[in-house]
C-alpha positions in Angstrom: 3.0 -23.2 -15.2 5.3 -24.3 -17.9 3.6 -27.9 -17.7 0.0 -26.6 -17.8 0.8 -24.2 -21.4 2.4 -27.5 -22.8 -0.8 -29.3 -22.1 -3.2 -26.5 -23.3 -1.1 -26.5 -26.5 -1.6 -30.5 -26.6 -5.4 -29.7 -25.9 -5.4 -27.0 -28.5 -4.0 -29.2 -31.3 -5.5 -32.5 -31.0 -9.0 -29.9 -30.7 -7.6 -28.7 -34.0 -7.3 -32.4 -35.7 -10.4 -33.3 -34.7 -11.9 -30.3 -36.0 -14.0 -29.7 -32.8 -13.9 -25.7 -33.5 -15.8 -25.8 -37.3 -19.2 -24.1 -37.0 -21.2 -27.5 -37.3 -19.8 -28.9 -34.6 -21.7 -29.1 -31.0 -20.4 -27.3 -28.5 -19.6 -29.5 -25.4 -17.7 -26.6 -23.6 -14.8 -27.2 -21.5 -13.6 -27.9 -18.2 -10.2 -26.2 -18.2 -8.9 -23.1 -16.9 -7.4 -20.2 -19.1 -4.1 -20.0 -18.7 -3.8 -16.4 -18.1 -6.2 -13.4 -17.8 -5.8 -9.9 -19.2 -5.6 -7.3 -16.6 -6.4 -3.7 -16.9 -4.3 -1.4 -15.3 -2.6 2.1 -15.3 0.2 1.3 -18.4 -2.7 -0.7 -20.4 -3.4 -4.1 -20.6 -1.5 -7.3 -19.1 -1.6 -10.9 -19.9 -0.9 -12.5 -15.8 -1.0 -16.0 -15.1 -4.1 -17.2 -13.7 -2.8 -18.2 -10.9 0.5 -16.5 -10.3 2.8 -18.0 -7.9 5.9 -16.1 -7.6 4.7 -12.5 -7.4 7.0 -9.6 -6.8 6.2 -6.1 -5.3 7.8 -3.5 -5.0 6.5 -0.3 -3.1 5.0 -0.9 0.4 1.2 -0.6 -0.6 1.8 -3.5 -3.1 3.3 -5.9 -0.4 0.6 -4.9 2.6 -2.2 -5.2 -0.1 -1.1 -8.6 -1.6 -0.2 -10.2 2.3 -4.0 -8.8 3.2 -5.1 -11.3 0.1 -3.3 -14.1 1.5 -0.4 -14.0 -1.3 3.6 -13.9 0.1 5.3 -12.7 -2.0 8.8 -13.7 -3.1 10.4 -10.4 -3.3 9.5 -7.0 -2.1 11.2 -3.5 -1.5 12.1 -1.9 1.8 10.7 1.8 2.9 13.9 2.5 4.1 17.8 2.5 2.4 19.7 0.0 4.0 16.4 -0.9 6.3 14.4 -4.3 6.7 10.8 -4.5 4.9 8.2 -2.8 7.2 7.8 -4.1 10.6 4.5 -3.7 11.3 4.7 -7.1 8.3 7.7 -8.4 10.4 5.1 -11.7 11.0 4.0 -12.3 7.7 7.4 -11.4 4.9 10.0 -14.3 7.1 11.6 -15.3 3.7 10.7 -12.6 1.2 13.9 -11.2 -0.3 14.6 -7.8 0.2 15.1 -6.2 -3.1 16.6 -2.4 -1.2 14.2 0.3 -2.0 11.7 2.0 -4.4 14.3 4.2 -5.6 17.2 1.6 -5.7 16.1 -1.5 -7.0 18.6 -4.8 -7.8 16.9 -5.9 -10.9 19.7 -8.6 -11.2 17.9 -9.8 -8.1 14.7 -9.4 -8.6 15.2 -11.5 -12.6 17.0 -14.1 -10.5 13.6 -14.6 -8.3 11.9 -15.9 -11.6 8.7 -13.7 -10.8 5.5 -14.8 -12.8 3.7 -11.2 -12.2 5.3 -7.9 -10.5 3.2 -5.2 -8.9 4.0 -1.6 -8.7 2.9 1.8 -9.4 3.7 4.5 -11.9 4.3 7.2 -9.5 7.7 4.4 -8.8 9.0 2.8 -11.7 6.5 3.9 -14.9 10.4 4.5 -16.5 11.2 0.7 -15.1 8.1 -0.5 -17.2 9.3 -1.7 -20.3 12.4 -3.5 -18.3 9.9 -4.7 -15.7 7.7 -6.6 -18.0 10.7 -8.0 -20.2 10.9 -9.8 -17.2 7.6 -11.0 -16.6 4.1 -9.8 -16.8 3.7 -6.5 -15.1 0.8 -4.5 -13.4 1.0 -1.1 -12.2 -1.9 1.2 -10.2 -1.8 5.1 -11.2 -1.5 6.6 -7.6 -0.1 6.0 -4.1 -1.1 6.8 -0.4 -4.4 8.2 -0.7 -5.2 5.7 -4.0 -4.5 3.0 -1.2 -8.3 1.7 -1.4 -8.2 1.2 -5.5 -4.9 -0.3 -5.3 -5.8 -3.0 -3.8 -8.6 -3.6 -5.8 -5.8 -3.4 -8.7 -4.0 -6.3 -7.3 -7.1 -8.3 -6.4 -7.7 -8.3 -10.1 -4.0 -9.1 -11.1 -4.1 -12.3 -8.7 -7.7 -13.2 -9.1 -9.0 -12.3 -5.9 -11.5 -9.6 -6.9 -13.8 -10.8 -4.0 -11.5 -11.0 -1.4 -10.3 -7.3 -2.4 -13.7 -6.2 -1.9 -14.6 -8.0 1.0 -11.7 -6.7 2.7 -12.7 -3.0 1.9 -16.2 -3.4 3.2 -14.9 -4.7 6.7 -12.5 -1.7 6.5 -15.2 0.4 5.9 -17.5 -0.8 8.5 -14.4 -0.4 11.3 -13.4 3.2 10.2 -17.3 3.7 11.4 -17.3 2.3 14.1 -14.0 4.0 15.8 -15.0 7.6 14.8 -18.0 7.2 16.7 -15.7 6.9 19.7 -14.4 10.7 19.4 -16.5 13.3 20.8 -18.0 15.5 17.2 -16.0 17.7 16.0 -12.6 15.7 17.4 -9.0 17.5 15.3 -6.5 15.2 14.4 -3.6 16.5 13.5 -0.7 14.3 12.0 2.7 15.1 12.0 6.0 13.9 10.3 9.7 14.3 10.6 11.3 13.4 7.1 14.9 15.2 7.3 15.0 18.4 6.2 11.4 19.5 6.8 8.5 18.8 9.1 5.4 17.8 7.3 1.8 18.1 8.1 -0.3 15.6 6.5 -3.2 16.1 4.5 -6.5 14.7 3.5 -5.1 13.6 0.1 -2.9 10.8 2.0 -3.0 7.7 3.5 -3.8 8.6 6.9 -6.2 11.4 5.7 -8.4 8.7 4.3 -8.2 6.8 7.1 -9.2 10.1 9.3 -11.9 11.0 6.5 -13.2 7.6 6.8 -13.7 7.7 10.5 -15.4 10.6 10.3 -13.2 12.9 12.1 -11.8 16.4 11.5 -8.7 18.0 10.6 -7.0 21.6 12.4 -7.2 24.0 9.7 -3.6 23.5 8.2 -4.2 20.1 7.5 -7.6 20.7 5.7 -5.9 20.4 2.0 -6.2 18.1 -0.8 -2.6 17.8 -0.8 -0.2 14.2 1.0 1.5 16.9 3.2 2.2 20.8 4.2 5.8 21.6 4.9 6.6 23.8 7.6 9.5 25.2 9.2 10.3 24.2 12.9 9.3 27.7 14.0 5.6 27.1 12.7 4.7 23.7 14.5 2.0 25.5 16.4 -0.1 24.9 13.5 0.6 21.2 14.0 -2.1 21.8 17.5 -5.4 19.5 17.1 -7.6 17.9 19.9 -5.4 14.7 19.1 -2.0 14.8 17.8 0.1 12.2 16.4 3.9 11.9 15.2 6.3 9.8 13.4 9.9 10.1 12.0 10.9 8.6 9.0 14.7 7.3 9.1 17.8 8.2 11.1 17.7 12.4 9.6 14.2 12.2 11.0 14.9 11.0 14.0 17.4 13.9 14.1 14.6 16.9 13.2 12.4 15.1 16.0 14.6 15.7 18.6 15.8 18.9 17.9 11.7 19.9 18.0 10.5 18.0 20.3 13.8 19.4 22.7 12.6 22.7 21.2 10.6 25.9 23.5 7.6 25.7 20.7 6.6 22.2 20.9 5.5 21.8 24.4 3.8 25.0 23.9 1.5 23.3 22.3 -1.5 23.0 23.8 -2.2 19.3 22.7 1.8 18.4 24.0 0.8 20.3 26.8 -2.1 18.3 27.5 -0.9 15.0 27.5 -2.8 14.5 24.1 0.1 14.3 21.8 1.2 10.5 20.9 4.3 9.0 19.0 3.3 6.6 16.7 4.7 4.2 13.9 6.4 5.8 10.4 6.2 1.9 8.7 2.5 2.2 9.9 1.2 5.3 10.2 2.7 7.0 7.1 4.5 4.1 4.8 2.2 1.2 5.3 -0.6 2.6 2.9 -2.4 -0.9 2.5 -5.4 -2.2 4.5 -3.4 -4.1 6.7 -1.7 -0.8 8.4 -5.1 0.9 7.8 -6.4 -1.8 9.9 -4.2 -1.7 12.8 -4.1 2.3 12.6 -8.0 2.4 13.1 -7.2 0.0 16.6 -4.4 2.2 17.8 -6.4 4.9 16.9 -9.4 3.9 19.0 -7.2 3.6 22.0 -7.2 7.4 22.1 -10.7 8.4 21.3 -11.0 8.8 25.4 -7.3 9.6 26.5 
């Protein structure tokens, strides 16, 4: 990149001798590319390579949304202290450096990768901003999880792939269709989480609930709010019951609450557990993937239970 600015500037100046930019000159036009482009985003505007080449991202909708427009990056953030970067990616991040998580990042690091554009999010790091872009240019979306669909179009503007971005969404789109028209009408789905300390029912203003909204399908009445999630005690997960019911556990205190439910008199009460209808799923996919790669592969697992 370096080498391409030093020969713009040589362009630029021997233009300048020449006087090819006064007003009576013809205009022959050129055949070089910009050197940059400016990107608006959530914090402004951003001056980005126009081809960037070392990109770092660093919340888990960045790196599924840049893999899905055929950029690796060089350094990304794990959902999970002390944990790997998802594994539902496992096939496509062999080499990206693990930079900890959202909340804990090693800027040291992440300077030492020599990034020539960094992606985020405000709802992350808008107090990392001003540090972020001393280090290189920075673009940030406004939202997370449900904003899933726009933050990708956000990145395919900060690399240049605006077309790809879209493409992508239209297939996505299409699919989310096509599997709700598997479900019998009026098909609940009710999504459940184990986070440590509290059990969560998702919402339609979250990643999954745009996937479900997408398909077309229903939610039981305690998940039909705007909000990413309800919290309820372990006493009230009957109001977790749908037609369909799906669970995940994020990290090891999860893994803790799950059991202790699950092991629980109330949850096979449930007429969905009871049924055979209830189905342990992916936390990296399900509920921490929030790009269109894990809203891809949600819509196939998904599918596999329209009928079960």
């Amino acid at each position: 990149m370096r080498r391409l600015m030093s020969v713009l500037a040589g362009l630029a100046l021997a233009c300048s001798l020449a006087a090819c930019g006064s007003s009576d000159a013809p205009s022959t036009g050129s055949s070089a590319a910009p050197a940059t482009r400016t990107v608006a985003h959530a914090m402004g505007t951003t001056e980005v390579p126009a081809n960037p080449q070392r990109v770092v991202v660093l919340d888990t909708g960045e790196l599924d949304s840049v893999l899905a427009l055929g950029v690796t990056p060089v350094g990304a953030t794990s959902p999970v202290a002390n944990g790997p970067l998802p594994t539902y990616l496992a096939d496509r991040t062999a080499g990206v450096t693990n930079l900890g998580t959202q909340s804990d990042l090693n800027l040291e690091t992440l300077a030492g990768l020599r990034p020539d554009l960094i992606l985020s999010n405000k709802v992350r790091h808008e107090a990392l901003y001003p540090q972020l872009s001393a280090i290189a240019p920075t673009v940030f979306a406004e939202r997370v999880g449900v904003a899933w669909r726009e933050n990708l179009q956000v990145a395919g503007r900060a690399l240049g792939r605006e077309a790809e971005a879209e493409r992508i969404l239209a297939d996505y789109r299409a699919k989310a269709a096509e599997v709700g028209k598997r479900f019998a009408p009026g098909t609940t789905i009710s999504m459940v989480r184990f986070t440590g300390g509290s059990v969560r029912l998702y919402g339609e203003g979250s990643f999954i609930g745009t996937i479900l909204a997408d398909a077309g399908l229903a939610r039981p009445a305690s998940q039909r709010v705007p909000t990413t999630f309800a919290e309820v005690s372990p006493e009230q997960i009957g109001l977790a019951d749908g037609d369909r019911l799906f669970y995940a556990s994020y990290g090891e205190a999860g893994g803790k609450d799950k059991a202790g439910v699950l092991g629980g008199p109330l949850w096979p009460a449930i007429p969905a557990v009871a049924q055979g209808r209830a189905h342990e799923v992916s936390d990296d996919l399900w509920y921490s993937g929030i790009g269109p790669i894990a809203a891809d592969r949600v819509l196939d697992e998904l599918g596999t239970h329209a009928t079960a």
